[in-house]
C-alpha positions in Angstrom: 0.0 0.0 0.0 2.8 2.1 0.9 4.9 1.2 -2.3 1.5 2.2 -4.4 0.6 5.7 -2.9 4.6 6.7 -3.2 4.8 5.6 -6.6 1.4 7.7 -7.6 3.0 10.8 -5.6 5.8 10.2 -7.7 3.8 10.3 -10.6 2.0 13.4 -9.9 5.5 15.2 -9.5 6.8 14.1 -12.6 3.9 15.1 -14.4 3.6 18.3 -12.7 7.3 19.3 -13.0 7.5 18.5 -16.1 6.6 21.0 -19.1 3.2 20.7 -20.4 2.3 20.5 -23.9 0.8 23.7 -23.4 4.3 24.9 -22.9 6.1 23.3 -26.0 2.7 24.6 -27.9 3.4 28.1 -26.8 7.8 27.3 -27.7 6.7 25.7 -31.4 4.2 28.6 -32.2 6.9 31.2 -31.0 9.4 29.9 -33.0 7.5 29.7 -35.8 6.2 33.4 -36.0 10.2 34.8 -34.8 11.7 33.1 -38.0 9.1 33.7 -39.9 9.2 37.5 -39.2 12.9 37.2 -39.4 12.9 35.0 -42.8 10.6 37.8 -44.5 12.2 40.2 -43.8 15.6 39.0 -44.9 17.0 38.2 -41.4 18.6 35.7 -42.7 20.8 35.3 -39.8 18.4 35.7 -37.3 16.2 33.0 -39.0 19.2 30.9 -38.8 19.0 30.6 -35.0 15.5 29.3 -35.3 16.2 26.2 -37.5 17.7 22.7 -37.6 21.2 22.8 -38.7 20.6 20.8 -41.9 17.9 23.7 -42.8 20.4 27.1 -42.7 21.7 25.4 -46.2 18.2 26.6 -47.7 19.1 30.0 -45.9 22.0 29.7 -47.6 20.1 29.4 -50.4 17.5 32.6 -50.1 20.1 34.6 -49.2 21.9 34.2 -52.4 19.0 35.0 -54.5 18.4 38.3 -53.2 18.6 40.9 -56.0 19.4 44.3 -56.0 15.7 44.7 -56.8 14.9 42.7 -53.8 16.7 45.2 -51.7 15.3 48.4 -53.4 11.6 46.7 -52.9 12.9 46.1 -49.3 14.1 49.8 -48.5 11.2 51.8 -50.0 8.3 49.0 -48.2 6.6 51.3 -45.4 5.7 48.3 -44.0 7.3 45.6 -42.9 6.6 41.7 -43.1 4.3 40.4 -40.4 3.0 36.6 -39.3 0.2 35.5 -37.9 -0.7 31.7 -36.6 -3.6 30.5 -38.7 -2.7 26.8 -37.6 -1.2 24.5 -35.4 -1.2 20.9 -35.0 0.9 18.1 -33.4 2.2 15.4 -36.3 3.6 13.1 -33.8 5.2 13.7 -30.4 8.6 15.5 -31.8 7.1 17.4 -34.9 4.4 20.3 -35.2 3.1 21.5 -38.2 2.6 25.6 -37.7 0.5 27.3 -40.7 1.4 30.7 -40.8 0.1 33.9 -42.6 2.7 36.3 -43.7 1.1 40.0 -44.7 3.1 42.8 -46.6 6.1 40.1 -47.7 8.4 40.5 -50.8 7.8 37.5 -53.4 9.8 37.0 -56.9 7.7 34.4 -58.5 9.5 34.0 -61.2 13.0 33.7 -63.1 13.3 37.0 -64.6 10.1 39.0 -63.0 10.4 41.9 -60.6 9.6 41.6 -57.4 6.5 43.1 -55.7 4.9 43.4 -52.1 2.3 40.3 -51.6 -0.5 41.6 -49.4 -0.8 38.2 -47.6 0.6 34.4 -48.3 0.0 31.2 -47.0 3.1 29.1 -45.6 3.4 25.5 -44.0 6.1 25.3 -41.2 7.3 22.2 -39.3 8.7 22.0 -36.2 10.8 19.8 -34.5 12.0 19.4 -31.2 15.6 18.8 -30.9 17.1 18.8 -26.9 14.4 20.6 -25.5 15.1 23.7 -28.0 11.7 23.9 -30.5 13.7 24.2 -34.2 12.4 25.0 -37.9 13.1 22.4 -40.5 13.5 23.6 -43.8 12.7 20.8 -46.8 13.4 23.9 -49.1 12.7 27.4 -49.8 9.5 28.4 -47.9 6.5 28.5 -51.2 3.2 30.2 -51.0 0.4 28.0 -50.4 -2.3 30.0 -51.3 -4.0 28.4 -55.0 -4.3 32.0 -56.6 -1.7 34.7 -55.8 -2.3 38.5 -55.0 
């Protein structure tokens, strides 16, 4: 009897000590909208220190396809990139997939077009935790979602 009610206090400290999900919901969504905010707005370092290290070769990758158009577009915006949750969902116990609406964002859809302002864009993020630190992982360059652009 003795041996049962310790092990149940036991229990109830571990699960009580321990972070909740709640808490690694709030760490995944935070991450999410910090490198997203720092990704749009071409933070590309920043970003960096939000993401798995196998991802930062895709930062890698943004970074060198910034144009000197790019960073015109960039200093004249009056606004700069924002991102909201829309989404938020556990995959499995390690991965999150965070949805996330980026407003006022510079996009370059194409070889050879100009860049312009996007008003708002859809982008899928997932999440992984990695030693208790919530991380983005980057399959490749981030890509609207949305079905029909601006």
């Amino acid at each position: 009897m003795k041996k049962t009610i310790l092990q149940l206090i036991a229990a109830l400290l571990l699960v009580t000590c321990s972070p909740g999900r709640s808490n690694t919901d709030e760490q995944a969504q935070e991450t999410a909208a910090e490198f997203a905010e720092a990704y749009f707005n071409y933070d590309f370092q920043t970003a960096g220190n939000y993401t798995t290290p196998e991802s930062r070769k895709w930062l890698s990758y943004a970074a060198s396809n910034v144009t000197q158009a790019i960073v015109d577009l960039y200093n004249a915006q009056e606004i700069r990139a924002t991102a909201d949750i829309a989404d938020f969902y556990w995959a499995n116990d390690t991965t999150a997939i965070v949805n996330i609406i980026v407003n006022h964002y510079i996009t370059n859809d194409s070889i050879g077009a100009s860049p312009r302002i996007a008003e708002e864009g859809s982008f899928s993020l997932t999440i992984v935790r990695r030693d208790d630190k919530m991380l983005v992982r980057m399959g490749g360059p981030l890509r609207n979602e949305k079905q029909n652009p601006d």
